[in-house]
LUMRO-989549 format. One record per residue: x, y, z of N, C-alpha, C, O, CB in turn; residue number from 1. Coordinates in pm, whole numbers. Glycine has a CB too. Example, Ala and Ser with C-alpha at 12.3 -4.5 7.8 and 13.67 -1.06 7.14 Angstrom:
// residues 2
(pt (1319, -569, 780), (1230, -450, 780), (1320, -330, 780), (1424, -332, 846), (1131, -447, 905), 1)
(pt (1285, -225, 708), (1367, -106, 714), (1290, 3, 787), (1341, 114, 804), (1408, -60, 572), 2)
This chain:
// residues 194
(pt (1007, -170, -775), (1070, -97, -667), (1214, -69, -706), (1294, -150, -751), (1062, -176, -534), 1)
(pt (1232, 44, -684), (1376, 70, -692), (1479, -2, -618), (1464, -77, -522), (1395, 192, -660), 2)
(pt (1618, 43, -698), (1713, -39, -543), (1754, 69, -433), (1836, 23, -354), (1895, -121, -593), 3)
(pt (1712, 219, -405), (1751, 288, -328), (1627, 280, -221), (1637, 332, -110), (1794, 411, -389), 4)
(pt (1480, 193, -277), (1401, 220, -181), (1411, 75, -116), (1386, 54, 3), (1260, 278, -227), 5)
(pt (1461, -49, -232), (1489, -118, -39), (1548, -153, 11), (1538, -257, 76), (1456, -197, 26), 6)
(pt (1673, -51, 1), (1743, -18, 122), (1644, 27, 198), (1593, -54, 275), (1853, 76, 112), 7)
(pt (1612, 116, 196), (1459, 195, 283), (1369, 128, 346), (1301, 183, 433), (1358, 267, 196), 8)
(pt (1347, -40, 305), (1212, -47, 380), (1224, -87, 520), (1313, -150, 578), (1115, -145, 315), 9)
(pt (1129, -42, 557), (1107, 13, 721), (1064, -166, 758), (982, -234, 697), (934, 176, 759), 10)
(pt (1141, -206, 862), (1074, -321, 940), (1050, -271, 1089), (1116, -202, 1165), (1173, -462, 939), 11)
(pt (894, -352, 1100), (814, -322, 1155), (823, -491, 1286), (841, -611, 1262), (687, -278, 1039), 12)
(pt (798, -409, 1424), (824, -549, 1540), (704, -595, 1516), (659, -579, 1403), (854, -526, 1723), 13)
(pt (616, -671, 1629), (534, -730, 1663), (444, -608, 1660), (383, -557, 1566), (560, -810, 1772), 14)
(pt (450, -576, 1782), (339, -427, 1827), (333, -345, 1711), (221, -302, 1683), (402, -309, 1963), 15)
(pt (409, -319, 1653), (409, -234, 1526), (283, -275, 1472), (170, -228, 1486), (533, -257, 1420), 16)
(pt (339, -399, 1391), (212, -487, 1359), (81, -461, 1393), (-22, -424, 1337), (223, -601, 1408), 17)
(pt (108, -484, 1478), (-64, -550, 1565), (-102, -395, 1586), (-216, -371, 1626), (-55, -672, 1772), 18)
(pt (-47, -329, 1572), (-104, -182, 1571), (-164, -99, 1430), (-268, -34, 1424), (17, -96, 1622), 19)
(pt (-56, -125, 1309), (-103, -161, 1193), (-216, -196, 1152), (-283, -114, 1090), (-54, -228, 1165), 20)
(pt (-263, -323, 1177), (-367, -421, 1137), (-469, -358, 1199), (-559, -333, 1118), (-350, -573, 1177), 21)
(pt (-500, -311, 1342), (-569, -276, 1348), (-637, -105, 1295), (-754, -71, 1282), (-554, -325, 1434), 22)
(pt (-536, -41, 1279), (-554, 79, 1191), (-597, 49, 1089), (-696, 116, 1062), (-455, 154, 1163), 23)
(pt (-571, -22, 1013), (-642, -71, 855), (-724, -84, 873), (-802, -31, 795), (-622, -174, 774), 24)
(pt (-783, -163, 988), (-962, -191, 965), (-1036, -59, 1040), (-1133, -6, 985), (-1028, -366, 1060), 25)
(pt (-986, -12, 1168), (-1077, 110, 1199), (-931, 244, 1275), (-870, 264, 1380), (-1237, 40, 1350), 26)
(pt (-940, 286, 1169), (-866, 368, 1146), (-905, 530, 1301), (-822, 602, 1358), (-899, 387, 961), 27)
(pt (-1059, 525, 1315), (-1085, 591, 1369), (-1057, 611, 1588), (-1048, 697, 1676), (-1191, 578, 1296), 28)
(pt (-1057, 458, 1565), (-991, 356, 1708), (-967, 485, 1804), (-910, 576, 1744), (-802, 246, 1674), 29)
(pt (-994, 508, 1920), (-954, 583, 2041), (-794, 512, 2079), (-772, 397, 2040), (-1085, 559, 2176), 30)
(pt (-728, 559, 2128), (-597, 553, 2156), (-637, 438, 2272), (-611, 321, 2243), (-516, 707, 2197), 31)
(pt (-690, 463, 2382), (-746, 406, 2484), (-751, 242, 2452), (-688, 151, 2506), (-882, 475, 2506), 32)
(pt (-843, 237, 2349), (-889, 105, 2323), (-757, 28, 2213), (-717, -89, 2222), (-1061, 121, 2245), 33)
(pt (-715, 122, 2125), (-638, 59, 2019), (-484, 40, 2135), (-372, 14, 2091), (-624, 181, 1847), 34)
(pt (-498, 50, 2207), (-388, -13, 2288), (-415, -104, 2404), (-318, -144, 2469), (-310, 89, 2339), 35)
(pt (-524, -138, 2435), (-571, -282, 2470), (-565, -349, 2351), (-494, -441, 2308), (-713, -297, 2530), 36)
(pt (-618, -309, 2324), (-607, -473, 2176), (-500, -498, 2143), (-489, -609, 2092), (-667, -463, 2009), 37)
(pt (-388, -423, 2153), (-209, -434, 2113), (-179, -505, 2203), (-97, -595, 2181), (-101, -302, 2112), 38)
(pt (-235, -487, 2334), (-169, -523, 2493), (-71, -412, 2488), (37, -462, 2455), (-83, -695, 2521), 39)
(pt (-60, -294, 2505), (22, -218, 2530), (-36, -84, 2613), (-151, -56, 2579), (82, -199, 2409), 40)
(pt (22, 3, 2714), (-57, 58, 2741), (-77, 217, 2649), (-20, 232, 2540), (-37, 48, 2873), 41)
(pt (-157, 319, 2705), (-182, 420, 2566), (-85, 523, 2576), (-96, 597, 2478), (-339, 498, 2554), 42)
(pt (14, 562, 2660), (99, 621, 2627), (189, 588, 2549), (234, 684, 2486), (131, 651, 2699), 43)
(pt (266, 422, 2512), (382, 434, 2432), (280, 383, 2291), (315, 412, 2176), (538, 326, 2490), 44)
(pt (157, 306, 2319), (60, 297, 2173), (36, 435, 2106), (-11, 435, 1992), (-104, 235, 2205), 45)
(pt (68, 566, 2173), (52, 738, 2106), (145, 715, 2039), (154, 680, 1922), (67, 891, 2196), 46)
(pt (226, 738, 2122), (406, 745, 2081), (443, 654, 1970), (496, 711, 1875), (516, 692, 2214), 47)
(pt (426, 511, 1958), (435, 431, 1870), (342, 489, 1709), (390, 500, 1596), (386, 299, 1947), 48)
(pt (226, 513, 1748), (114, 553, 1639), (208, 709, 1583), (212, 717, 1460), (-86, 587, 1731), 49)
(pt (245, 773, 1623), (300, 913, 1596), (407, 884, 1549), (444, 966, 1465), (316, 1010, 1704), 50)
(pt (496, 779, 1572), (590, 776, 1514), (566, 728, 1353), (603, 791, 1254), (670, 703, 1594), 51)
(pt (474, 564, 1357), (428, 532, 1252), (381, 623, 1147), (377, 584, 1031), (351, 463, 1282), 52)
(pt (339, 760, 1184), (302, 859, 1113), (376, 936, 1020), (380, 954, 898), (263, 925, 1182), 53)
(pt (455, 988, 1159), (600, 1121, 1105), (706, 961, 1026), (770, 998, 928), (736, 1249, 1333), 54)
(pt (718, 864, 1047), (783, 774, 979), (741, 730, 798), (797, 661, 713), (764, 660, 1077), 55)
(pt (605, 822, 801), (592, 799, 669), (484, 608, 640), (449, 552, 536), (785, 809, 610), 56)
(pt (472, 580, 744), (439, 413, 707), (269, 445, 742), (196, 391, 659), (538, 257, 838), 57)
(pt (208, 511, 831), (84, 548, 794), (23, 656, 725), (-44, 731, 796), (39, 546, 875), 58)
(pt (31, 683, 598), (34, 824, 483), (-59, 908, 560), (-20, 1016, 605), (-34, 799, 299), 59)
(pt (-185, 864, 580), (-315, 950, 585), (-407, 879, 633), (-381, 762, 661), (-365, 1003, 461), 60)
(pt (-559, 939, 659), (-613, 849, 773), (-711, 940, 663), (-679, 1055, 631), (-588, 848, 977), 61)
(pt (-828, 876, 611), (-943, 877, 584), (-1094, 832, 590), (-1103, 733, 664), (-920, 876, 533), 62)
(pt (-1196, 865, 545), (-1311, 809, 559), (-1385, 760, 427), (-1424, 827, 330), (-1384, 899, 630), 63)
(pt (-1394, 624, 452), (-1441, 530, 331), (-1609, 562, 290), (-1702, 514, 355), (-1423, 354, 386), 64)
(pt (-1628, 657, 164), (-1755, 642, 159), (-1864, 552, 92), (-1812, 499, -6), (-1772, 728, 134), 65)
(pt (-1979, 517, 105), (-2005, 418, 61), (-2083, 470, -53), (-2183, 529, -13), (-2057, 331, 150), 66)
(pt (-2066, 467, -218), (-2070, 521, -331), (-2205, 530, -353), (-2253, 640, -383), (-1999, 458, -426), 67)
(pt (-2294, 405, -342), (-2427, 379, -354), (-2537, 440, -275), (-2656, 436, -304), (-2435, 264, -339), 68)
(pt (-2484, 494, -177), (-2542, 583, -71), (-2557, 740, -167), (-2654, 815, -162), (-2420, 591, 85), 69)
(pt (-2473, 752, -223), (-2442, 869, -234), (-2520, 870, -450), (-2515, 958, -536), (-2236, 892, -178), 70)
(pt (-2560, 772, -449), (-2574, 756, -608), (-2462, 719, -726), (-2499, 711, -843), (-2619, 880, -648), 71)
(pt (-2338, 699, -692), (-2283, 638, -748), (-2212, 502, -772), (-2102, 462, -733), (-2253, 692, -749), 72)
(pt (-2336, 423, -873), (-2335, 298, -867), (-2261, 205, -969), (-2228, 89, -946), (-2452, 276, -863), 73)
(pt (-2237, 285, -1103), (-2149, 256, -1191), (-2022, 240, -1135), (-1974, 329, -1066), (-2150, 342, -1286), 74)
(pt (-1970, 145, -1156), (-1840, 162, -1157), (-1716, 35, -1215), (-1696, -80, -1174), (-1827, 197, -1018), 75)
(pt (-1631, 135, -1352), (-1619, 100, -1465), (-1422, 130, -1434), (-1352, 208, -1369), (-1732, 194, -1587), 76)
(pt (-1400, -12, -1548), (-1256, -62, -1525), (-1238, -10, -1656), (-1307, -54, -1748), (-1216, -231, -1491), 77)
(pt (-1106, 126, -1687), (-1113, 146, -1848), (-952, 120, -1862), (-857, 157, -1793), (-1179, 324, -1915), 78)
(pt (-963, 23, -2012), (-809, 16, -2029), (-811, 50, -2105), (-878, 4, -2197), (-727, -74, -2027), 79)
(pt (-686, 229, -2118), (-642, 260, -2223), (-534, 272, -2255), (-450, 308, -2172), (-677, 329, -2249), 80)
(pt (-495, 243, -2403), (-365, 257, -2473), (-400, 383, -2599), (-489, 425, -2673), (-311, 87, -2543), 81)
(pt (-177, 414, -2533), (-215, 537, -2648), (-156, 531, -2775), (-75, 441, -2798), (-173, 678, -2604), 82)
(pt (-189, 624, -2870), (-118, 620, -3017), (22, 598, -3043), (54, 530, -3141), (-136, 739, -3080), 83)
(pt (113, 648, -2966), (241, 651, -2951), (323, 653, -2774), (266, 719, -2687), (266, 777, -3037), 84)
(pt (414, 600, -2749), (459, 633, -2611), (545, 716, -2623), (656, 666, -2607), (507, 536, -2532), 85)
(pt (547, 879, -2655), (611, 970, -2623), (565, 1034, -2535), (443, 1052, -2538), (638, 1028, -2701), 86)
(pt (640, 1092, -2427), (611, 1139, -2315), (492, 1261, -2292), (413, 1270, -2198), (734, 1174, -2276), 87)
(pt (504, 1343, -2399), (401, 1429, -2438), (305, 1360, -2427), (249, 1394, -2323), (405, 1486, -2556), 88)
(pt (237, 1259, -2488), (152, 1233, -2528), (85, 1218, -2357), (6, 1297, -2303), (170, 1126, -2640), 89)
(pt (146, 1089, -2298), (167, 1055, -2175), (80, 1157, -2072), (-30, 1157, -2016), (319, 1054, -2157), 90)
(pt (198, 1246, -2081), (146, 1389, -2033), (34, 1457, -2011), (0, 1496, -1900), (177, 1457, -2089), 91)
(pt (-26, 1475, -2111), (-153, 1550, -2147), (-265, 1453, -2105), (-372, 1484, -2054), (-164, 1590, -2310), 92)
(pt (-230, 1358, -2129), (-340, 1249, -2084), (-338, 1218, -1918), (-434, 1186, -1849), (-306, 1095, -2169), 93)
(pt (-229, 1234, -1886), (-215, 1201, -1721), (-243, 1348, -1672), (-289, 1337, -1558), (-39, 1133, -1659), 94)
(pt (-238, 1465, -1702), (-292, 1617, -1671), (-412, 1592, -1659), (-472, 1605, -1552), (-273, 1734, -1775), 95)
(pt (-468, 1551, -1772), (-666, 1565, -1776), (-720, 1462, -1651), (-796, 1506, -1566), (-757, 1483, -1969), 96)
(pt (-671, 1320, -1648), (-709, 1224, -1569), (-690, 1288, -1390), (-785, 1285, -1312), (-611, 1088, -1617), 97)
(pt (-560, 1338, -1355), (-550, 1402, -1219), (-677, 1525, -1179), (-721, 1542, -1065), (-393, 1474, -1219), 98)
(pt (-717, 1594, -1289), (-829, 1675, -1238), (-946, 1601, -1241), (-1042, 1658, -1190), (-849, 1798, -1310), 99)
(pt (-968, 1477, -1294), (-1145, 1454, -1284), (-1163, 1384, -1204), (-1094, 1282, -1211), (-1230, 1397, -1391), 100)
(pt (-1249, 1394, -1099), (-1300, 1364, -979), (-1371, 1192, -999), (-1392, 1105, -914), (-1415, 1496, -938), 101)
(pt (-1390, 1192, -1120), (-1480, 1038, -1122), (-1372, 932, -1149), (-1394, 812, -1139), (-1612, 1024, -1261), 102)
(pt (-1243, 990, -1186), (-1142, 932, -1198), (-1083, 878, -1039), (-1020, 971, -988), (-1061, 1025, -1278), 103)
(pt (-1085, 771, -962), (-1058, 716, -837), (-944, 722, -839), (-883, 793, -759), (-1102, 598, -802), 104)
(pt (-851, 606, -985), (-780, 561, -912), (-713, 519, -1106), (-783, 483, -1200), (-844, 451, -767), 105)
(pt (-572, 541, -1105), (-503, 461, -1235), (-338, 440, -1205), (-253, 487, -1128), (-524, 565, -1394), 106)
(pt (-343, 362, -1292), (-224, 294, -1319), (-166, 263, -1381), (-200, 151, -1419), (-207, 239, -1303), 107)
(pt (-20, 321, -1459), (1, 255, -1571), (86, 105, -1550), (152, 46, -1464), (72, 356, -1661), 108)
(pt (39, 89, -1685), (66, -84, -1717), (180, -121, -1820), (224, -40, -1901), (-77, -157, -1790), 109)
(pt (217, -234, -1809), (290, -256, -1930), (244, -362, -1992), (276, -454, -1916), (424, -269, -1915), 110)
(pt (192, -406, -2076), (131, -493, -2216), (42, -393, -2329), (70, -279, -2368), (4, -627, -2152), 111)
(pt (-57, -468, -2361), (-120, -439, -2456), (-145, -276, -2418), (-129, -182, -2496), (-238, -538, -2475), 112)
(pt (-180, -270, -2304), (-270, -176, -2251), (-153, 6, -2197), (-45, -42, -2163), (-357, -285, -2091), 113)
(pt (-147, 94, -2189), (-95, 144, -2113), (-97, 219, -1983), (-3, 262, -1916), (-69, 172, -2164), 114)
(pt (-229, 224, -1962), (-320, 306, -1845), (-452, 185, -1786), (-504, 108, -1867), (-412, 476, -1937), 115)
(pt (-479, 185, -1685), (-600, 158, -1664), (-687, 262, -1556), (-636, 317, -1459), (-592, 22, -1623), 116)
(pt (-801, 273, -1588), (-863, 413, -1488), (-984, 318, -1423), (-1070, 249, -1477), (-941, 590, -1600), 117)
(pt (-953, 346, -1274), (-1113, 294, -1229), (-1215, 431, -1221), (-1174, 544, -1194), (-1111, 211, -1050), 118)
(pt (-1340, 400, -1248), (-1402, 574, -1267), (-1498, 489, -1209), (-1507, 367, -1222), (-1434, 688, -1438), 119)
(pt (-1591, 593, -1124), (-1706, 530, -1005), (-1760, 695, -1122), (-1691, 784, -1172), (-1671, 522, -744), 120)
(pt (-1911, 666, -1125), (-2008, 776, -1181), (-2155, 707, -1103), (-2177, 619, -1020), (-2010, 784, -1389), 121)
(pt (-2219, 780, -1164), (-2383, 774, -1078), (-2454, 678, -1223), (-2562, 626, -1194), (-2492, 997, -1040), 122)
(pt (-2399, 649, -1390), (-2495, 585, -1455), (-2421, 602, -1531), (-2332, 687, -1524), (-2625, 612, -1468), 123)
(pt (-2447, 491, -1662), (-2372, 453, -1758), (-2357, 558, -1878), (-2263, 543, -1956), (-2423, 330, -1797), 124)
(pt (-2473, 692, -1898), (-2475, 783, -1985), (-2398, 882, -1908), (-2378, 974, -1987), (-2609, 820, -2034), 125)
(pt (-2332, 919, -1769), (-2266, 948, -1702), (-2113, 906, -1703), (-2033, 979, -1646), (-2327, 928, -1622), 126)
(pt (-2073, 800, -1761), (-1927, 712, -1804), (-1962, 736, -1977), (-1848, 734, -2024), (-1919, 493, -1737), 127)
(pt (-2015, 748, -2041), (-2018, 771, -2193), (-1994, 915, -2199), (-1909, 952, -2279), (-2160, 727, -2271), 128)
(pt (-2044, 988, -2142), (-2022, 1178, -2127), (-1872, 1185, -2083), (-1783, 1245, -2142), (-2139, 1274, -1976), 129)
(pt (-1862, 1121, -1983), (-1690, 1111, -1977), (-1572, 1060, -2024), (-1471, 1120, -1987), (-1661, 1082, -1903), 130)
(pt (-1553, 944, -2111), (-1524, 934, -2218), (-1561, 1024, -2311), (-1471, 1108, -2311), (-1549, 839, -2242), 131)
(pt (-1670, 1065, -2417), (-1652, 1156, -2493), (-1595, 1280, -2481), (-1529, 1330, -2572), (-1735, 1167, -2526), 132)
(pt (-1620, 1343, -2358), (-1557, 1486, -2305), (-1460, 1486, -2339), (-1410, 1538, -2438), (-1546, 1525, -2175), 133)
(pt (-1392, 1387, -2207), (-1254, 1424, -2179), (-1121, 1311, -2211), (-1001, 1330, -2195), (-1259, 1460, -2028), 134)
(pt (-1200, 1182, -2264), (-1093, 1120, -2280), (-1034, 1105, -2462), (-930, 1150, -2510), (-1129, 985, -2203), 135)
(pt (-1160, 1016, -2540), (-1115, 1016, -2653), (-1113, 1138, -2703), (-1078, 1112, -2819), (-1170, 939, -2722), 136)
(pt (-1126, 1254, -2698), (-1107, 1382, -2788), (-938, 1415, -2766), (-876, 1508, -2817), (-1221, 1527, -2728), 137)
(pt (-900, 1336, -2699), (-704, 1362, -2697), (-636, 1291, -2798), (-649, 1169, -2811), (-614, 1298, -2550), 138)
(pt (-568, 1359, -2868), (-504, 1264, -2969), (-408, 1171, -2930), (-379, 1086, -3014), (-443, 1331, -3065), 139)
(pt (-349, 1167, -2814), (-235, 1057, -2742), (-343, 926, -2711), (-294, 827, -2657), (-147, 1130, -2562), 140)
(pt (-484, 925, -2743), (-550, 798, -2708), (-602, 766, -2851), (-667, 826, -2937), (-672, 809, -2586), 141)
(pt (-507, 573, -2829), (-575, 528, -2976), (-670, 432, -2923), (-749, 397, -3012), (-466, 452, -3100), 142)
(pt (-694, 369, -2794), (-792, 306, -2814), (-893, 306, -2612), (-832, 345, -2513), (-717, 143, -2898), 143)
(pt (-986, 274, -2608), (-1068, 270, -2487), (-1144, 143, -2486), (-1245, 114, -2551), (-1162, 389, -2478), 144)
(pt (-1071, 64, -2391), (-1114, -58, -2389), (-1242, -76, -2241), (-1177, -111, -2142), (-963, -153, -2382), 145)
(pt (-1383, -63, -2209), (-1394, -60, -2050), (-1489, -182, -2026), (-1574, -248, -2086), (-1462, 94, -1984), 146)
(pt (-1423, -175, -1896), (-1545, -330, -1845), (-1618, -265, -1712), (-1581, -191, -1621), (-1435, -527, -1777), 147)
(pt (-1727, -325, -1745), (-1829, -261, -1608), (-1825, -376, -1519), (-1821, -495, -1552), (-2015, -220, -1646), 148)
(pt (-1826, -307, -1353), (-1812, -434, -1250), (-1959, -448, -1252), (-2050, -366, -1264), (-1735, -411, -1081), 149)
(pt (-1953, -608, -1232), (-2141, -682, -1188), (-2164, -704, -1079), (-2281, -724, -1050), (-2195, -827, -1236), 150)
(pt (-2070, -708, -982), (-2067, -716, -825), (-1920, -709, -794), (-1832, -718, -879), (-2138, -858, -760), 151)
(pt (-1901, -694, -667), (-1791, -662, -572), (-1766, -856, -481), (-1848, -908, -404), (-1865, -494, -439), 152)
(pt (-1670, -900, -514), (-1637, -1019, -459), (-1528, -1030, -324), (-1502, -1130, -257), (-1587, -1090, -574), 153)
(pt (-1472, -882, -309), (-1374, -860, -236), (-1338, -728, -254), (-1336, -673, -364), (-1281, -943, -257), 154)
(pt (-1306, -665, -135), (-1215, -492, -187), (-1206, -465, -21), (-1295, -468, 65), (-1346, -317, -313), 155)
(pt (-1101, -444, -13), (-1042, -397, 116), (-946, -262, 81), (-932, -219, -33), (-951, -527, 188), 156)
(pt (-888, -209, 187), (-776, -122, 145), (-730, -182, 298), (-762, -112, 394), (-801, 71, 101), 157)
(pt (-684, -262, 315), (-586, -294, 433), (-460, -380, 349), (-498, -473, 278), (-674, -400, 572), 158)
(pt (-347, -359, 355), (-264, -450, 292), (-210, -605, 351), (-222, -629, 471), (-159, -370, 271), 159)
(pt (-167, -679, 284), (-134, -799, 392), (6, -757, 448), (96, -719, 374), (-126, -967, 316), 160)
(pt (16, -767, 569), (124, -738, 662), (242, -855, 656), (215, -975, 653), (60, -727, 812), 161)
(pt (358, -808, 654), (490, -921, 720), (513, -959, 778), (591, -877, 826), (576, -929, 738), 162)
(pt (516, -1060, 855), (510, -1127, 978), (650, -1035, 1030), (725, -983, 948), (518, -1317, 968), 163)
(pt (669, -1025, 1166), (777, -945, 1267), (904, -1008, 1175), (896, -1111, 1108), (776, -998, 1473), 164)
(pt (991, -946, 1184), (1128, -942, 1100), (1239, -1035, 1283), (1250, -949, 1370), (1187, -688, 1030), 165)
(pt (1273, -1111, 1307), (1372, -1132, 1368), (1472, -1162, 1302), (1468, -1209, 1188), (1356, -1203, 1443), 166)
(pt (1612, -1126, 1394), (1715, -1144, 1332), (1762, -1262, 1373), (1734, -1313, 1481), (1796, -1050, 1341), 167)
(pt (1832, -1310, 1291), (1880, -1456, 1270), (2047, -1465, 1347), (2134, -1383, 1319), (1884, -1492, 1078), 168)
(pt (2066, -1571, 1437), (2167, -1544, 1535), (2304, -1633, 1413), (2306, -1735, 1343), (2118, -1630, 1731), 169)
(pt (2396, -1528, 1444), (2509, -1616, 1352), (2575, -1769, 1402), (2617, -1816, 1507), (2645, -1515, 1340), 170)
(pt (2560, -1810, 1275), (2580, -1986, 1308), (2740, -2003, 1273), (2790, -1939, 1181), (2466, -2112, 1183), 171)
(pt (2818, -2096, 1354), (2927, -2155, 1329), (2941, -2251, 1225), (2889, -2362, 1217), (2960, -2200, 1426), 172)
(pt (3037, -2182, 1130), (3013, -2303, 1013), (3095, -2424, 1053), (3209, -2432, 1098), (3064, -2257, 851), 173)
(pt (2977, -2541, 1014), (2983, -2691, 1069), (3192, -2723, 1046), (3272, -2695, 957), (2844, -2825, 931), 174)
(pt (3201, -2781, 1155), (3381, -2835, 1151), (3433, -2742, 1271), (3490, -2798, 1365), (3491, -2790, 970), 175)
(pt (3420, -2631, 1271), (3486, -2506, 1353), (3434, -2528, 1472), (3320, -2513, 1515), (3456, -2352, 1306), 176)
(pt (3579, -2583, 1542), (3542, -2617, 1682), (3412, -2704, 1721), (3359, -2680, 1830), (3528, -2493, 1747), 177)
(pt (3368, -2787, 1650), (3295, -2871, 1681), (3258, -2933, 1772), (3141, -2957, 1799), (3307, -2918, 1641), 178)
(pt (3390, -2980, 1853), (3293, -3046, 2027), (3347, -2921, 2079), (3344, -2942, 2200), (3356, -3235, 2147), 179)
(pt (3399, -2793, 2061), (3352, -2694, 2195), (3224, -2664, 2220), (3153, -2667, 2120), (3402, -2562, 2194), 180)
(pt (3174, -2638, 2317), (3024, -2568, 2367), (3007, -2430, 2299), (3099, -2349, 2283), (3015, -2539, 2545), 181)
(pt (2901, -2416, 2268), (2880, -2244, 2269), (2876, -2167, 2322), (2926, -2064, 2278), (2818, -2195, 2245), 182)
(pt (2807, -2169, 2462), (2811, -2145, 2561), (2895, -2103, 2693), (2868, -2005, 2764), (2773, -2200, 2556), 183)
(pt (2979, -2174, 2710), (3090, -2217, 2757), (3230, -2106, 2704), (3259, -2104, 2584), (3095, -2374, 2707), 184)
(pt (3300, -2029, 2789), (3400, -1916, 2742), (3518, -1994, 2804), (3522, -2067, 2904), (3374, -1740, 2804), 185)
(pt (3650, -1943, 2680), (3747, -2069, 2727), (3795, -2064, 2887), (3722, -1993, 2956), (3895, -2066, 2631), 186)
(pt (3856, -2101, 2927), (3901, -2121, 3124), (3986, -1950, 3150), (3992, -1884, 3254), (4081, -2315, 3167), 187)
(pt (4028, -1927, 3048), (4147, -1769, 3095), (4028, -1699, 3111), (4024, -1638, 3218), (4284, -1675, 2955), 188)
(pt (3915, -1684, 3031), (3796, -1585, 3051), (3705, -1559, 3167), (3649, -1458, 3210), (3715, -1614, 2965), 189)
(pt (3710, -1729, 3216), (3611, -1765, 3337), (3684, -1705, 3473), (3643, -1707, 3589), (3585, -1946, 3351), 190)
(pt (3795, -1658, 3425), (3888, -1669, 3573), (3882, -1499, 3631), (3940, -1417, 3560), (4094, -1731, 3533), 191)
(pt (3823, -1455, 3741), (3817, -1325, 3782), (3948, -1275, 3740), (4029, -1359, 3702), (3787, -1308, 3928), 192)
(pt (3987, -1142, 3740), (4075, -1069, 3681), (4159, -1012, 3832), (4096, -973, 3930), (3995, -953, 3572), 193)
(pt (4291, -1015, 3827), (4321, -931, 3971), (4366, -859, 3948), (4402, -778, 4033), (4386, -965, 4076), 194)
């Protein structure tokens, strides 16, 4: 993270929260209901949700499909590193990866590796056609490392949330005025004004 973005990061109250959390899991929620479950009622739960929006903290609202339904059951973890890290190279390889559709999801890395691509396809001669196509025929790739998943142990897209941010009340450092009260304003203060 940069240092200009956290300055930026957005803290979020309680309701925020609890409005949050529940968007992560059903995103589709009636206003009605997703503001009982907040305890809030559905006019400022709109207002709150709209803001969360135009605020940039909820990007987009989509529909999760389920791959296997649809025939695509492969789905393959590829780590690649390239011949050289000049930006060109970089380039051309991150151009081809943004147009292919079996391409989900990548990231570059820093170790051995410089990219990793998750690619969902319908069969394993379906992930070999794509590699040969479109990946190793680039000369910025020296090597294709991939692992096939054997089952799913976990996968969410909800993130873990921050507990409510309170602010912390300023403390008197220990010695300073010690048996005065805190509470308590000296006697000229207490005294009505004429």
């Amino acid at each position: 993270m940069k240092r200009d973005e956290i300055s930026m990061l957005y803290e979020l109250d309680e309701i925020d929260l609890r409005i949050v959390a529940v968007l992560q899991e059903e995103a589709s929620i009636e206003n009605q209901e997703l503001a009982r479950r907040v305890h809030l009622s559905p006019a400022p739960c709109l207002r709150r949700v709209r803001r969360l929006k135009e605020d940039g903290i909820i990007r987009q609202t989509v529909a999760l499909i389920d791959p296997a339904r649809l025939g695509m059951t492969v789905e393959v973890y590829a780590f690649i590193a390239l011949e050289n890290q000049r930006t060109a190279s970089g380039q051309q390889f991150e151009t081809m990866l943004r147009r292919r559709p079996e391409v989900v999801e990548c990231v570059r890395l820093s170790g051995a590796y410089d990219y990793l691509l998750k690619v969902v396809v319908e069969s394993i001669e379906a992930y070999s056609a794509f590699v040969d196509k479109y990946v190793i025929t680039l000369s910025a790739i020296r090597s294709v490392n991939s692992s096939f998943v054997l089952g799913v142990l976990k996968r969410t897209t909800a993130l873990p949330l921050p507990g409510p941010r309170r602010l912390s009340h300023a403390r008197r450092p220990k010695g300073a005025n010690a048996g005065a009260s805190r509470h308590r304003l000296p006697k000229t203060m207490n005294q009505p004004r004429i």
